[in-house]
Z-matrix of the N, CA and C atoms (Angstrom, degrees):
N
C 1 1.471
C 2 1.532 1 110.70
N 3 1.359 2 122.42 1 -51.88
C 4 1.486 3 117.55 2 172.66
C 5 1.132 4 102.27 3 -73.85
N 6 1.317 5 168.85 4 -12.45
C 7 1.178 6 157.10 5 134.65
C 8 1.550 7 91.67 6 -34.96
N 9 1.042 8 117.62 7 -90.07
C 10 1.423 9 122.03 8 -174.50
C 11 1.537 10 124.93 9 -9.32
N 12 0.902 11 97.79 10 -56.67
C 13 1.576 12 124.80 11 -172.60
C 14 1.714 13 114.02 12 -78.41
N 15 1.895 14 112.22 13 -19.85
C 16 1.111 15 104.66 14 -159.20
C 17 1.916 16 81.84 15 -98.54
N 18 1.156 17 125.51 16 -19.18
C 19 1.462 18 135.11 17 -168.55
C 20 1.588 19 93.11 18 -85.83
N 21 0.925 20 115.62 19 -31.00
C 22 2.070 21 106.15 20 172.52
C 23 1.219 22 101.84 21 -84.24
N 24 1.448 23 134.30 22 -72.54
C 25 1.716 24 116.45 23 165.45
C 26 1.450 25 123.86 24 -21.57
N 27 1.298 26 127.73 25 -58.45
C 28 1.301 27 143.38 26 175.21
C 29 1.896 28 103.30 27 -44.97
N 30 1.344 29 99.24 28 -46.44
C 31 1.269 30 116.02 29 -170.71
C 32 1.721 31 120.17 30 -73.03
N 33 1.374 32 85.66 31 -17.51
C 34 1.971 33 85.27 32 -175.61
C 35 1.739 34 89.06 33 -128.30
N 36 1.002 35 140.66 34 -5.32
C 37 1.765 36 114.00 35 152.60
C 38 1.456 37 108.33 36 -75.43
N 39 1.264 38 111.89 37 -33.60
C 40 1.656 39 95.13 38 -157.05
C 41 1.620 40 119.40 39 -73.74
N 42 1.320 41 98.03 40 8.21
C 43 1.635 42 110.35 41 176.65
C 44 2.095 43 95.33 42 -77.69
N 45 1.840 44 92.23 43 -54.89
C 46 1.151 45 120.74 44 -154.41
C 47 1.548 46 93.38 45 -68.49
N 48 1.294 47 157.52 46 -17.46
C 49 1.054 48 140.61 47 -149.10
C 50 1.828 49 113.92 48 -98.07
N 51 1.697 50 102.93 49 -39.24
C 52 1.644 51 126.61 50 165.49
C 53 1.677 52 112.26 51 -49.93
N 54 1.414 53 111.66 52 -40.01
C 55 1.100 54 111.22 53 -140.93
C 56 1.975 55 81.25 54 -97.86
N 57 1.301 56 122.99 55 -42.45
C 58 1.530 57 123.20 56 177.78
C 59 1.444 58 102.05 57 -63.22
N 60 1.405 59 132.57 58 -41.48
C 61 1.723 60 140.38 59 168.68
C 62 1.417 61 107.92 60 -59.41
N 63 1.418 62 123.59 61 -16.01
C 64 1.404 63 106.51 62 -161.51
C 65 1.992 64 86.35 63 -109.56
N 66 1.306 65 116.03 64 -48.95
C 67 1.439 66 119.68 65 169.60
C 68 1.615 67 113.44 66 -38.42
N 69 1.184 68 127.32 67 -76.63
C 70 1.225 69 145.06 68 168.08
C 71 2.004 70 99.89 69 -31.08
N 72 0.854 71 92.97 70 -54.51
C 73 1.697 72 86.27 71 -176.84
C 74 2.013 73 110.99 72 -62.07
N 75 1.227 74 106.38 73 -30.22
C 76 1.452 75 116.97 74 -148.02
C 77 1.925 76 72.83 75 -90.70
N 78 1.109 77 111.68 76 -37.04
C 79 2.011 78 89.90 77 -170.38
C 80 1.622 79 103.13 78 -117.49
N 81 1.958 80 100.05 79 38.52
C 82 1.352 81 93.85 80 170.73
C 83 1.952 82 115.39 81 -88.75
N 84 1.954 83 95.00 82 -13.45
C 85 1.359 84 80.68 83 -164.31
C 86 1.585 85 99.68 84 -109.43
N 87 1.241 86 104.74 85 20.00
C 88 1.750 87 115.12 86 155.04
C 89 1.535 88 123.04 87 -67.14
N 90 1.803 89 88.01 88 -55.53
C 91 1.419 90 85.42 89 153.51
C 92 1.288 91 167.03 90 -69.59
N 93 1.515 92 80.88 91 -7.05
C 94 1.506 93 103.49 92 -175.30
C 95 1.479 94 104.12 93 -78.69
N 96 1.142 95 108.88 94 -60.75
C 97 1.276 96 122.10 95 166.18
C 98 1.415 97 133.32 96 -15.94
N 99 1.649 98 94.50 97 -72.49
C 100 1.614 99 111.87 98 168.04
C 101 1.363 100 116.12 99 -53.28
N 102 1.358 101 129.97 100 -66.09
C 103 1.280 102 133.65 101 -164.84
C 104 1.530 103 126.09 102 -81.93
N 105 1.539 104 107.01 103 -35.18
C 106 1.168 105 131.18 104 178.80
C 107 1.798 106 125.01 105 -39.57
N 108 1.527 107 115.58 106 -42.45
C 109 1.182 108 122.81 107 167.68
C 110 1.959 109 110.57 108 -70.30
N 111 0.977 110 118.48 109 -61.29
C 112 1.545 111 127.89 110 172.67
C 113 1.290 112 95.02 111 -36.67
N 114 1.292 113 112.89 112 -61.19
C 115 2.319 114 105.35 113 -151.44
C 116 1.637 115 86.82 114 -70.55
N 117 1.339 116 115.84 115 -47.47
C 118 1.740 117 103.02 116 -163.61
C 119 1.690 118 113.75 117 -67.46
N 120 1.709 119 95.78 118 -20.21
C 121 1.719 120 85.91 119 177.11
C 122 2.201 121 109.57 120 -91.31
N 123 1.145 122 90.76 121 0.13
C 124 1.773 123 92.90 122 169.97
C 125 1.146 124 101.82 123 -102.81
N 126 1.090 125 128.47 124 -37.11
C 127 1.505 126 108.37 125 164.96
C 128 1.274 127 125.24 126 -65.79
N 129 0.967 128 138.17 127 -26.86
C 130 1.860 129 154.48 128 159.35
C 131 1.515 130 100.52 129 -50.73
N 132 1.255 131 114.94 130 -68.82
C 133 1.474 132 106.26 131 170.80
C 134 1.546 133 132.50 132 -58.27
N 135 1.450 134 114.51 133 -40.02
C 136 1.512 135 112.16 134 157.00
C 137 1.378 136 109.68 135 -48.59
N 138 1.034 137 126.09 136 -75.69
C 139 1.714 138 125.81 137 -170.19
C 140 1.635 139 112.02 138 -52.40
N 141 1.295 140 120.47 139 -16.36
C 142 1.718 141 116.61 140 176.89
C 143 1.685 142 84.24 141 -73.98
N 144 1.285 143 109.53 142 -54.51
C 145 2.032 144 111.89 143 -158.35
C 146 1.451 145 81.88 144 -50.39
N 147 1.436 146 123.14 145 -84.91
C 148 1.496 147 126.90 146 -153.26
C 149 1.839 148 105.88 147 -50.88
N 150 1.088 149 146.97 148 -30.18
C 151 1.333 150 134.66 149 154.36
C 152 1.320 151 105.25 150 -137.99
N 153 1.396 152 105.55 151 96.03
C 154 1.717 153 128.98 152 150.30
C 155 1.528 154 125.19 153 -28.33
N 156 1.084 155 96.45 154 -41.49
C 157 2.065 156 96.11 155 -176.83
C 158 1.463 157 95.79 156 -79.22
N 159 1.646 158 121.16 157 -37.67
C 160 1.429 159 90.74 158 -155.11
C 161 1.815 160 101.70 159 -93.36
């Protein structure tokens, strides 16, 4: 029975797993895009506050 059960689980992600990898990829470089300038310039500014000289 857990055999059973682990071959139907097995059986209904592995459709599901391409298709969340393939989504995720397609609005990764949206995001990149969008957010990417903001986080790297707050992070630039955190790290000047946290060490000033460098």
């Amino acid at each position: 029975m857990t055999d059973f059960t682990a071959f139907v689980l097995g059986f209904v992600t592995l459709p599901v797993l391409p298709l969340m990898f393939a989504y995720t990829w397609n609005r990764f470089p949206a995001i990149m895009r969008h957010d990417t300038k903001r986080k790297i310039a707050g992070e630039i500014r955190i790290l000047g506050k946290a060490f000033p000289r460098a």
